[in-house]
C-alpha positions in Angstrom: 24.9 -19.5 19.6 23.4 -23.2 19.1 22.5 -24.2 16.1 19.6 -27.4 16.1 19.8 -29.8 13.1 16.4 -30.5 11.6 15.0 -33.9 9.7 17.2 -33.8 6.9 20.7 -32.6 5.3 18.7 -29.7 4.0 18.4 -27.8 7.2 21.8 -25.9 7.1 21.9 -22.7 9.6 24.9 -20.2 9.1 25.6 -17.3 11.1 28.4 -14.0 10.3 29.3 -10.7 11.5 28.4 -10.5 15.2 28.6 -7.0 17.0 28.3 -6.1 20.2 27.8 -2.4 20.8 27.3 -0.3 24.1 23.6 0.6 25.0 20.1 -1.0 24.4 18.6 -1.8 21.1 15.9 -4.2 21.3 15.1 -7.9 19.5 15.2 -7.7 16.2 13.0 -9.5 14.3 10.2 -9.3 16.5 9.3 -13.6 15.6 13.3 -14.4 17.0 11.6 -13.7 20.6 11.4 -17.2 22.1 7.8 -18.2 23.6 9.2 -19.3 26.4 12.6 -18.0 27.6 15.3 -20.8 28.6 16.9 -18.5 31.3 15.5 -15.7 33.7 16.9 -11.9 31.8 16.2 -8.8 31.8 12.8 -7.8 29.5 14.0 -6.8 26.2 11.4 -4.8 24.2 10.9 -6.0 20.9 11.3 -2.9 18.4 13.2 -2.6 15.2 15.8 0.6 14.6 17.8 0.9 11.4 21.4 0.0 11.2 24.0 2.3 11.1 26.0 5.2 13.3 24.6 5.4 16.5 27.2 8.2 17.9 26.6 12.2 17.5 28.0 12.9 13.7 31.8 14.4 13.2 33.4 16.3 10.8 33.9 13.2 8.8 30.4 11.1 9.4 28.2 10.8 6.9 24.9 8.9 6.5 24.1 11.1 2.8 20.5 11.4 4.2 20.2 14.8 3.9 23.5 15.6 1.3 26.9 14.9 1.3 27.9 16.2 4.7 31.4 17.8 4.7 32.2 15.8 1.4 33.1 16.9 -2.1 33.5 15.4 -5.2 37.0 15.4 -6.4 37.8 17.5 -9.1 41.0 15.4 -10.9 38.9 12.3 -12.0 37.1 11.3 -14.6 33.5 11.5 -13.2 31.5 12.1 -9.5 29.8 9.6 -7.3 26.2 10.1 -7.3 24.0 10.3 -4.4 20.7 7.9 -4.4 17.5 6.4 -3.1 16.3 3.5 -3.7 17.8 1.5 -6.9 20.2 2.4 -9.2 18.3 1.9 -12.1 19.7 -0.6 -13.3 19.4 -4.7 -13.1 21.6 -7.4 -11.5 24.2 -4.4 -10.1 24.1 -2.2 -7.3 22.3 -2.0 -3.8 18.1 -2.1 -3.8 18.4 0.3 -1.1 20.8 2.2 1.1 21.9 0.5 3.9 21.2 3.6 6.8 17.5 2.9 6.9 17.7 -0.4 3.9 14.2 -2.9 4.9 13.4 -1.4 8.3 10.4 -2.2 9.8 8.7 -0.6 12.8 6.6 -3.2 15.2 3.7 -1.4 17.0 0.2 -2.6 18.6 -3.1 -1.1 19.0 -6.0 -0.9 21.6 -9.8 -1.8 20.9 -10.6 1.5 20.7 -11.3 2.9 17.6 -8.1 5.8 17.7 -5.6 6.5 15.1 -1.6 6.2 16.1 0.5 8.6 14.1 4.1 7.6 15.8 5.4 6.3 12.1 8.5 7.6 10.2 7.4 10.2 7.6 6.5 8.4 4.6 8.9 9.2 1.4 8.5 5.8 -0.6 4.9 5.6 -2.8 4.4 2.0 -1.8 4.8 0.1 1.9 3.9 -2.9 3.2 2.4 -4.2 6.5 1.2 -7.3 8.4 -1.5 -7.2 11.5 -2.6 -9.2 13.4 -6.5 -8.4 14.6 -9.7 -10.3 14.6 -11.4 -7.7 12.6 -11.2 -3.7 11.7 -7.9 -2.9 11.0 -7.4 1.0 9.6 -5.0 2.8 7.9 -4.9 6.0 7.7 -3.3 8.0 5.2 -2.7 12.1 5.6 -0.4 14.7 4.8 0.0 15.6 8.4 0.9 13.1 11.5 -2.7 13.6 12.7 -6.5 13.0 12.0 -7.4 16.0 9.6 -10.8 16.2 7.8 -8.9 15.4 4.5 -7.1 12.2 4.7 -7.8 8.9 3.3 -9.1 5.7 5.3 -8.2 2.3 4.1 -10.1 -0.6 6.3 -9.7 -3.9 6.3 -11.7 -6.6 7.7 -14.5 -4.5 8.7 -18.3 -5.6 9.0 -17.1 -8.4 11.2 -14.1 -9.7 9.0 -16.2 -9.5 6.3 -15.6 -6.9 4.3 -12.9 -3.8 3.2 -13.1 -0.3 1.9 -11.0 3.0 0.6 -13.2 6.4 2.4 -11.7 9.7 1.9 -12.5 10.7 5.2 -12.2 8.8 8.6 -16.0 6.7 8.9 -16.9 8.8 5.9 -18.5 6.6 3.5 -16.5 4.1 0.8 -15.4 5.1 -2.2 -14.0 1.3 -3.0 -15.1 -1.8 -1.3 -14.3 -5.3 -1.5 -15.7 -8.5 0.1 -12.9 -10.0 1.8 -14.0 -12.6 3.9 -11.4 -14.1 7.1 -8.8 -11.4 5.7 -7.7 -10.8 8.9 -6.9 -13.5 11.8 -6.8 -13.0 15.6 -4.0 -15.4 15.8 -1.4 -15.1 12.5 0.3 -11.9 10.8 -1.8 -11.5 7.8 0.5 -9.0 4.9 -0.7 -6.5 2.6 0.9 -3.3 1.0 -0.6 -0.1 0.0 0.5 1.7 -3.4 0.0 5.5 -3.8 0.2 6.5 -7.4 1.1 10.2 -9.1 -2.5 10.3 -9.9 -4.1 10.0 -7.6 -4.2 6.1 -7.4 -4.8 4.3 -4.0 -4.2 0.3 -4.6 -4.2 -2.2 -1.7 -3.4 -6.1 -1.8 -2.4 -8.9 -0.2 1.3 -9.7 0.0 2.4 -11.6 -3.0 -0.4 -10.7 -4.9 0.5 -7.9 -8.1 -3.4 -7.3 -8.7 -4.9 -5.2 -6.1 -7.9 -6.1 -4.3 -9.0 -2.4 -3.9 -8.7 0.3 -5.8 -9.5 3.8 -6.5 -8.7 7.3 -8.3 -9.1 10.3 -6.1 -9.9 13.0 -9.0 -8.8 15.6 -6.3 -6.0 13.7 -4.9 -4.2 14.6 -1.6 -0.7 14.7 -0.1 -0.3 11.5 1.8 3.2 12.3 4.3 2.3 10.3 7.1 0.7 6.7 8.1 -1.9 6.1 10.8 -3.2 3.2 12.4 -5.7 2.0 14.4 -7.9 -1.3 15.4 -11.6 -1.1 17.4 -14.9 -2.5 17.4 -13.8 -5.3 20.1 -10.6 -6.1 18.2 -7.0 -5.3 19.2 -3.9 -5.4 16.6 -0.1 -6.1 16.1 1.2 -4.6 13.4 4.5 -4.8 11.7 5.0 -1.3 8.9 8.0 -2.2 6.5 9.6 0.7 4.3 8.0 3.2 5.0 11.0 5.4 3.9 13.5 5.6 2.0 16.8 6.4 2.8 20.1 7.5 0.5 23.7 6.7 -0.4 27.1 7.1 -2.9 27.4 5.3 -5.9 29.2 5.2 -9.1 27.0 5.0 -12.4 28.8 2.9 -14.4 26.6 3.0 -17.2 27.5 5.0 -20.8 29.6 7.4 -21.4 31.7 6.1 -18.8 35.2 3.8 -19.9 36.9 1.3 -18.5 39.4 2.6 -15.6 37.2 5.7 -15.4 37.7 7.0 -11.8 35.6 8.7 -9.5 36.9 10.1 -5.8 34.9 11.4 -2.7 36.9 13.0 -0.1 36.5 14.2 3.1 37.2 17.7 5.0 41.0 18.0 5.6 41.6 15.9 9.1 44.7 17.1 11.2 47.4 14.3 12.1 46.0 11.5 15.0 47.5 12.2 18.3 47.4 9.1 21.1 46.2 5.8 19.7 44.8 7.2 15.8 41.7 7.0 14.5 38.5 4.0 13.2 37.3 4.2 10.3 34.0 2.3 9.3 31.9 2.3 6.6 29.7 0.4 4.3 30.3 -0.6 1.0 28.2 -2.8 -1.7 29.7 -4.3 -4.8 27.9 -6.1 -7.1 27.4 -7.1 -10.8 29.4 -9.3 -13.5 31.9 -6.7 -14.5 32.5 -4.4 -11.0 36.4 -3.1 -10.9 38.1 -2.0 -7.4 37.0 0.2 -4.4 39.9 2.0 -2.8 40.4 4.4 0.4 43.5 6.7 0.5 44.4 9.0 2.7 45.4 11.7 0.4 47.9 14.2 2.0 49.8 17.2 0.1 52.1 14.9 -1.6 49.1 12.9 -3.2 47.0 10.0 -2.9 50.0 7.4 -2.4 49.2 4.1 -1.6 45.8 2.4 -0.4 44.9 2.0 2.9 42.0 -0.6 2.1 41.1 -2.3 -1.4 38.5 -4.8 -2.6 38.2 -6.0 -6.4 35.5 -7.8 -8.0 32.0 -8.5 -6.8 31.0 -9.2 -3.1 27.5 -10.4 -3.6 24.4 -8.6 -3.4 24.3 -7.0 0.1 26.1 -4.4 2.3 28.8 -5.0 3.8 31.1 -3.5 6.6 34.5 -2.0 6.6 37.1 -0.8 9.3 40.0 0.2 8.9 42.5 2.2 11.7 44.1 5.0 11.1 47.5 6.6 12.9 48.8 9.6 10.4 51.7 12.4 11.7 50.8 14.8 8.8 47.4 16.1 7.7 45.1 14.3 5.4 42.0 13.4 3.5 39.5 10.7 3.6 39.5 9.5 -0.4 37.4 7.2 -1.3 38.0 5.8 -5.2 35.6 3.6 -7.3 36.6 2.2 -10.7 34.4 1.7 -13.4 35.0 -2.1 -15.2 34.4 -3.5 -18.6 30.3 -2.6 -18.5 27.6 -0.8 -17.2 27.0 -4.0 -14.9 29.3 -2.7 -12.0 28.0 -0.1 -10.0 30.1 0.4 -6.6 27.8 2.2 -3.3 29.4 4.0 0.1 27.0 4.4 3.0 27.3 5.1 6.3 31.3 6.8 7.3 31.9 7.2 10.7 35.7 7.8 12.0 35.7 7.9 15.9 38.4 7.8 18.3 40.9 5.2 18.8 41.9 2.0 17.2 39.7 -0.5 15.9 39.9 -2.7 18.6 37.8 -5.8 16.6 39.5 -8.8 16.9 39.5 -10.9 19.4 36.4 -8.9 21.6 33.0 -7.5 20.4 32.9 -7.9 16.8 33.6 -11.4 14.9 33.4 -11.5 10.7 35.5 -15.0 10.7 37.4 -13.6 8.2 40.2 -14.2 11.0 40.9 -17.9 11.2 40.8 -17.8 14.9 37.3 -17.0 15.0 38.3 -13.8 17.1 38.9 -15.4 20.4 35.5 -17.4 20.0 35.8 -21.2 21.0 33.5 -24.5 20.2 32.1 -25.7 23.0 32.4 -28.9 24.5 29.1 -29.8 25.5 27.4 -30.1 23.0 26.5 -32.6 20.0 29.1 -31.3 17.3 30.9 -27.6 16.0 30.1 -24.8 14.4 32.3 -25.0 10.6 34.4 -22.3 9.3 33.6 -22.3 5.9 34.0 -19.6 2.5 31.5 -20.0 -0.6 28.7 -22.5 -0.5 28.5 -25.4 2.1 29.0 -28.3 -0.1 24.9 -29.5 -0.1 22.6 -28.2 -3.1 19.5 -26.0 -1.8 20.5 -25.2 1.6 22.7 -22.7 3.2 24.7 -19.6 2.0 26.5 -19.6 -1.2 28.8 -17.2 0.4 29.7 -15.2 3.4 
């Protein structure tokens, strides 16, 4: 990892939590692929998958995207976890998104022929965004069905030589909305827009960073829109870039009213037998943050009870999801038990995403996988032959509007 200094102090470039996993995944983002490659390697295609478990689920895996697996709410607490999508409803506490499928986005080109691509995700989310990159005639298509249908909507951009766009409800049938939109696209940049589908019937595009649509238009006999098409033509080719298209869920505890200080929920898993040979790894993913978040705990609750914690974290970990592992060697029978506490206000929501427990230790340190909370950097040395080190370094890096303020 080489990190370049720029002109000033203000150029600070931090890096965390590197894994590295068995099998192919691709360059993620697409713009980190150098123009010209330094050394001779093997082609990497440049595609985009969502984090998260990449090994057939168990008995105890659980990405809550189509329930809660195997898990139950317990039944001696004070209150359940609650499975979600998107927010949690409420500002400055808890994640935006789950962290399965989070801000994925799926990188995907088209010919200059004018033929609709239906190899998206199914859409669940009412609004998505994308950037392309064509010289004119970029189209959307929007149906309930991952194929052309008679009833679907068209969205096109850049048409009439880059000069203008238009809403049809049918593919070249005729516009229903139009705007004159001059250069909107460019042969040579990403150029971003989004696309909102409202309950009534509502179809609003715009530009990226722009609230107020520049088309816009109310189908009185509105369709189902499941799926996303795409397609360039008319001499022009496209790159494309489709973020959040879906969205994906997780476990979290509402801390809002009636809920009390010390109010405890638990999630726990089927009963597990006791390890045999070198135990068990257990990873998941957990997000705490807010002003007033209280403790996340894992036991491993056996006949005799919950006893002690296995892992704990108190207090807010910033705004983003982050990962847990924790090995596991057990000579009776037990239960996966995972315990949120509610703090002093409805500002400390606590989410679970993401369990996998697989066999064997959790062989981290010191090989594949580096989160620098170990103050050895995990077998990872500085080189010497360079211009200066890499700093180990907790909260902010010391210099006002650059770098992390934590980890």
């Amino acid at each position: 990892f080489e990190g370049v200094r720029g002109i000033s102090y203000r150029g600070d470039i931090s890096i965390d939590d590197i894994t590295f996993t068995t099998g192919p995944c691709g360059l993620t983002p697409p713009e980190a692929r150098p123009q010209v490659a330094s050394t001779p390697g093997p082609v990497v295609t440049a595609t985009t998958t969502a984090p998260g478990p990449s090994q057939a689920p168990g008995d105890y895996d659980c990405t809550f995207e189509t329930g809660l697996c195997q898990y139950q709410q317990a039944t001696d607490d004070q209150f359940d976890w609650t499975r979600q999508t998107g927010n949690t409803g409420t500002t400055n506490t808890g994640p935006a998104t789950d962290h399965t499928l989070g801000v994925v986005c799926e990188s995907r080109s088209s010919t200059d022929q004018y033929l609709y691509t239906w190899d998206l995700p199914q859409l669940t989310r009412s609004r998505f965004e994308f950037s392309v990159m064509a010289g004119n005639d970029a189209h959307i298509g929007l149906s309930s069905q991952n194929q052309d249908l008679d009833d679907m909507y068209e969205i096109v951009i850049g048409g009439y030589v880059n000069s203008q766009s238009a809403i049809r409800r049918s593919k070249l049938g005729a516009s229903v909305a139009s705007a004159v939109t001059p250069n909107v696209l460019s042969a040579t940049e990403f150029r971003r827009f989004w696309v909102s589908y409202l309950p009534d019937g509502t179809i609003q595009v715009g530009r990226y960073g722009e609230q107020v649509p520049f088309m816009e238009w109310t189908d009185p006999n509105k369709l189902d829109i499941n799926f996303v098409g795409y397609t360039t033509g008319w001499g022009a080719t496209g790159q494309w870039k489709f973020c959040d298209l879906a969205d994906g869920y997780y476990m979290f505890i509402e801390t809002s009213d009636p809920r009390q200080v010390d109010d405890t929920a638990r999630l726990e898993s089927p009963n597990h037998p006791a390890t045999t040979g070198q135990g068990k790894c257990l990873t998941f993913y957990y997000h705490m943050y807010g002003t007033h978040v209280n403790t996340l705990n894992l036991y491993l609750k056996t006949s005799a009870g919950l006893g002690n914690p296995i892992w704990t974290r108190t207090g807010t970990a910033g705004d983003t999801w982050r990962r847990a592992h924790v090995s596991i060697a057990k000579d009776s029978s037990f239960q996966l038990s995972f315990e949120a506490l509610r703090g002093t206000s409805f500002r400390g929501d606590i989410a679970i995403d993401d369990i996998v427990l697989a066999d064997g230790p959790c062989t981290y340190v010191g090989e594949h996988i580096c989160d620098f909370e170990d103050l050895n950097l995990c077998g990872y040395t500085q080189d010497t032959n360079d211009d200066f080190d890499w700093t180990l370094q907790s909260t902010n890096t010391g210099s006002a509007n650059t770098g992390p303020p934590y980890d």
